[in-house]
C-alpha positions in Angstrom: 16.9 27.3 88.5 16.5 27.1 92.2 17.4 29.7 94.5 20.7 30.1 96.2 22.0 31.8 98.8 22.5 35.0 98.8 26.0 36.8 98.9 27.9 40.4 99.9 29.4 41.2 96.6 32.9 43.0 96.8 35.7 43.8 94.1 38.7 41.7 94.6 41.7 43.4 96.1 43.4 42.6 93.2 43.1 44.9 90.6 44.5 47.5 88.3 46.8 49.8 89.3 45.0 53.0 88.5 42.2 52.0 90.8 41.0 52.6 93.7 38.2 50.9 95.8 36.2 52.4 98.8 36.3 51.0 102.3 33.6 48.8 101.7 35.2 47.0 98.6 32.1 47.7 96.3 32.5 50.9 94.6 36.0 51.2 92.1 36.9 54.2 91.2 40.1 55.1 88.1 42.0 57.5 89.6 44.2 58.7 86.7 44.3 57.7 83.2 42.0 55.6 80.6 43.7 52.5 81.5 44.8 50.2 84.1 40.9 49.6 85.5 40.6 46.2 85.0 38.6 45.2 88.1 37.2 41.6 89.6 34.7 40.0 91.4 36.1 39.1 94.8 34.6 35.4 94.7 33.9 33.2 91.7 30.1 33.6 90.3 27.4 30.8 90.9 25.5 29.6 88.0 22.7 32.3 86.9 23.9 34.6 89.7 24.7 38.1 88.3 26.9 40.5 89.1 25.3 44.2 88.6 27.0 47.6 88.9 26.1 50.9 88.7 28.1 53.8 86.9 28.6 56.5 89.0 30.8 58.7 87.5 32.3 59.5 83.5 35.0 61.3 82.7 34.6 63.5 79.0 37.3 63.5 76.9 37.8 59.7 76.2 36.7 57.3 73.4 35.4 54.1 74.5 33.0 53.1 77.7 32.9 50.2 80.8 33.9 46.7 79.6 32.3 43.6 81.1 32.7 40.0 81.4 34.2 36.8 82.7 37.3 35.1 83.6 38.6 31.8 84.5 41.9 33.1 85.2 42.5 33.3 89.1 43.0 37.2 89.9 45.6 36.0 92.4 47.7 34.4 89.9 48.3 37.8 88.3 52.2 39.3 88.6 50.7 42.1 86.9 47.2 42.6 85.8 46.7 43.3 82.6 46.4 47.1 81.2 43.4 46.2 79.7 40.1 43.9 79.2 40.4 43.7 75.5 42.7 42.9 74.4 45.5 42.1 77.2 43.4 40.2 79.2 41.7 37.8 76.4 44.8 37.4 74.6 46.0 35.3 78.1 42.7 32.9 77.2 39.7 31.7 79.1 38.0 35.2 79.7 35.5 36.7 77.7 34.9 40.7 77.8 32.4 42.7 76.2 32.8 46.4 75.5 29.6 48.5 76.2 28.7 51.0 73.6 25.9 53.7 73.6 24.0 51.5 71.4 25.1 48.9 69.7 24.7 46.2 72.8 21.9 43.6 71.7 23.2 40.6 70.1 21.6 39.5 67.0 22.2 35.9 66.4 22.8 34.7 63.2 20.2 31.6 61.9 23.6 29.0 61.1 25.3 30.0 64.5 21.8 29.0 66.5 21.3 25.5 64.8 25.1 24.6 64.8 26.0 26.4 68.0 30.0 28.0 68.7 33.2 25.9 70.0 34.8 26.9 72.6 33.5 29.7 74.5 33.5 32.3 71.1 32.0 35.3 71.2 28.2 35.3 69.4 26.8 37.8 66.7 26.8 41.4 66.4 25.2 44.2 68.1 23.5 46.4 65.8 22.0 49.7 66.3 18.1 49.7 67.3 17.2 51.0 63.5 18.9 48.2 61.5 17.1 45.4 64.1 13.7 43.6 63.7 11.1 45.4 65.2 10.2 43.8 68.5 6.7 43.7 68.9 6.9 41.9 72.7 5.1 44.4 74.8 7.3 45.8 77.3 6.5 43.5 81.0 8.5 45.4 83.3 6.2 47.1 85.0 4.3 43.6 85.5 6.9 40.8 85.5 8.8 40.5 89.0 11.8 38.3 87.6 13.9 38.5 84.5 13.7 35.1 83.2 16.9 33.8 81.1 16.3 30.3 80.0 16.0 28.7 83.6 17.5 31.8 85.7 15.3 34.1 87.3 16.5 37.7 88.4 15.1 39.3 90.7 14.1 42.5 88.7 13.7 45.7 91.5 17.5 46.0 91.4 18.2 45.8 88.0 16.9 49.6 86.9 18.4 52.6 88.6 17.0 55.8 89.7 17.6 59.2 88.4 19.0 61.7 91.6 15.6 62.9 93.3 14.5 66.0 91.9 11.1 67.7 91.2 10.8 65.7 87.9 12.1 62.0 89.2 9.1 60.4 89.1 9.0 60.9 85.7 12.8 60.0 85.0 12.4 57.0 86.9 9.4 55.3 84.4 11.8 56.3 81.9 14.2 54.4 82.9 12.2 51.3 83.4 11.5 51.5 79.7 15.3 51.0 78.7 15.3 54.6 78.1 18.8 55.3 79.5 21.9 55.0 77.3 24.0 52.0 78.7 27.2 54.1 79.1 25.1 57.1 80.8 25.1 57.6 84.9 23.2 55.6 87.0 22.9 52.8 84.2 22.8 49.8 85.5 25.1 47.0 83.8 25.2 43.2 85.0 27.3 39.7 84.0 26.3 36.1 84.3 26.3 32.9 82.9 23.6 30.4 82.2 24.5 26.5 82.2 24.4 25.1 78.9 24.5 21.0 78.9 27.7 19.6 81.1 30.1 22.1 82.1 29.1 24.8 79.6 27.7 27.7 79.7 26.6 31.0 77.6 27.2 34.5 79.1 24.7 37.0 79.1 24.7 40.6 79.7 22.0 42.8 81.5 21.4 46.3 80.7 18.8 48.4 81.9 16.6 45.1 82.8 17.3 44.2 79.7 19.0 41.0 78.7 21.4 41.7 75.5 21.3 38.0 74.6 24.1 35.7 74.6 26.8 37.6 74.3 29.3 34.6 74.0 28.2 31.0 73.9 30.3 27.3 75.0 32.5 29.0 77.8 33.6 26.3 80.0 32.9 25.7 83.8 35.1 23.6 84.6 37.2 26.7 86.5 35.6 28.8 88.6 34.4 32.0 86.7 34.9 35.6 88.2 33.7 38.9 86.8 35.2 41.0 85.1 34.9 45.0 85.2 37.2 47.4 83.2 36.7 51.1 84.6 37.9 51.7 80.9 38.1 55.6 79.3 34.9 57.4 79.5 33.5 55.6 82.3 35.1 56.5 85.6 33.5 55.3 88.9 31.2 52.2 89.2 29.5 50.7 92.4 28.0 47.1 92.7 24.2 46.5 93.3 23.3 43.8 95.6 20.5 41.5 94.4 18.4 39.7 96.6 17.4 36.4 95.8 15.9 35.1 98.3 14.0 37.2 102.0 14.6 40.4 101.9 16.3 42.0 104.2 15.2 43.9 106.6 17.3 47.3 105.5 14.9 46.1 102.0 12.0 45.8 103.8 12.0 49.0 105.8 12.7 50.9 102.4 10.1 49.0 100.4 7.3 50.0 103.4 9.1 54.3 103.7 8.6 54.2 99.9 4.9 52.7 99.9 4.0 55.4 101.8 5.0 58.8 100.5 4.4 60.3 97.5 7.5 61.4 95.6 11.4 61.0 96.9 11.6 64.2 97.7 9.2 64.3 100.5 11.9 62.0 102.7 13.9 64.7 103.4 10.7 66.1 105.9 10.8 62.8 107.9 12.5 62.2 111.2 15.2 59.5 109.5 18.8 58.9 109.6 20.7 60.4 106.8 21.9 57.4 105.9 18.6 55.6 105.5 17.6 58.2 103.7 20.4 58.0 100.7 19.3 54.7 101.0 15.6 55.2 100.4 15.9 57.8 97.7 18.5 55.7 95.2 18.0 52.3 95.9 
């Protein structure tokens, strides 16, 4: 799929009432509750582009994790918007929300289902934890392949992974991570939503975990209507922040970090350069 351009991604201002978004419009936090954190993507998606956020906070004491999707349903043309993801929200119809577990996320897809295919934008498979799955015997290409491929949709991969808070033992965290190593619903996982054109307005949504795609996660959703994202700041997890991903140039902010990072040895030694604070954050979690 070619390249498009890239751009800022924000939350809507429409969300639910129990959240509350930073200045910038890209990190959501739910302020009280379990509920009520049903977030969306300020513009509609383009076709293969994903929309990736980071959890930055949890909140022990709740059962059930961050929820993820799409919607065709305008966030505007809310009175109210709904209390929750699943079920409130895909009970009103064309949106399609999947709850993130600590391990039952990959989507096993069933022979019958792959020949004959779904109607209408249903939901695909099963996730299954690792044990009961077929051994994969693909050799892990992260540390090799620059892109994420899914079907024709390339992602760019350096954003997809997140970093562990610099510490003496970082380094170490951070290879770990790259491995899928990190539970989904565990801070600084890094969770992403997008859809793939299928044939003539249709398309099959995928979800990204950890640089890992989960498969399709449902299958036939129309594109007709523009499709925003949906995140639900649901129970356990409590703040999230989105990632921007380059697609095209880098940008210079990208560029400078990419060249500070070539050239020291471990996160920690940023804090002994002569650097803004705030290119440092930048530098030591990005």
């Amino acid at each position: 799929m070619e390249p498009f351009s890239d751009q800022f991604m924000e939350f809507h201002p429409v969300h639910g009432t129990n959240v509350q978004l930073d200045y910038s419009g890209t990190q959501a936090t739910r302020v009280e509750s379990f509920a009520n954190g049903v977030c969306f993507s300020k513009h509609p998606l383009k076709p293969g582009e994903i929309f990736l956020i980071e959890i930055e906070d949890k909140e022990l004491g709740w059962c059930g994790h961050l929820r993820v999707g799409l919607t065709a349903q305008d966030p505007r043309s809310f009175d109210a918007v709904p209390e929750y993801s699943i079920p409130d929200l895909t009970d009103l119809g064309n949106s399609w929300v999947f709850a993130i577990t600590r391990n039952h996320n990959k989507i096993i897809e069933d022979a019958e289902v792959a020949e004959e295919g779904l109607p209408g934008g249903q939901r695909l498979g099963r996730g299954e934890a690792e044990e009961d799955a077929a051994p994969n015997m693909k050799p892990k290409t992260f540390f090799t392949d620059t892109h994420l491929y899914i079907d024709s949709v390339r992602i760019p991969r350096d954003k997809l992974v997140g970093r562990s808070r610099p510490g003496r033992f970082s380094h170490i965290l951070d290879d770990l991570y790259k491995t899928n190593a990190l539970p989904p619903t565990a801070r600084r996982s890094r969770i992403g939503v997008l859809y793939v054109p299928k044939g003539q307005d249709l398309a099959d949504m995928h979800i990204v975990i950890n640089g890992e795609d989960m498969g399709a996660s449902a299958k036939g959703i129309p594109t007709i209507e523009p499709l925003f994202a949906v995140v639900d700041v649901f129970a356990a997890t409590k703040c999230v922040r989105i990632v921007q991903v380059e697609y095209g140039f880098s940008s210079l902010q990208t560029l400078c970090r990419k060249t500070i990072q070539k050239h020291i040895v471990h996160r920690m030694a940023l804090d002994w350069l002569e650097l803004p604070e705030a290119l440092k954050h930048y530098c030591k979690y990005e």
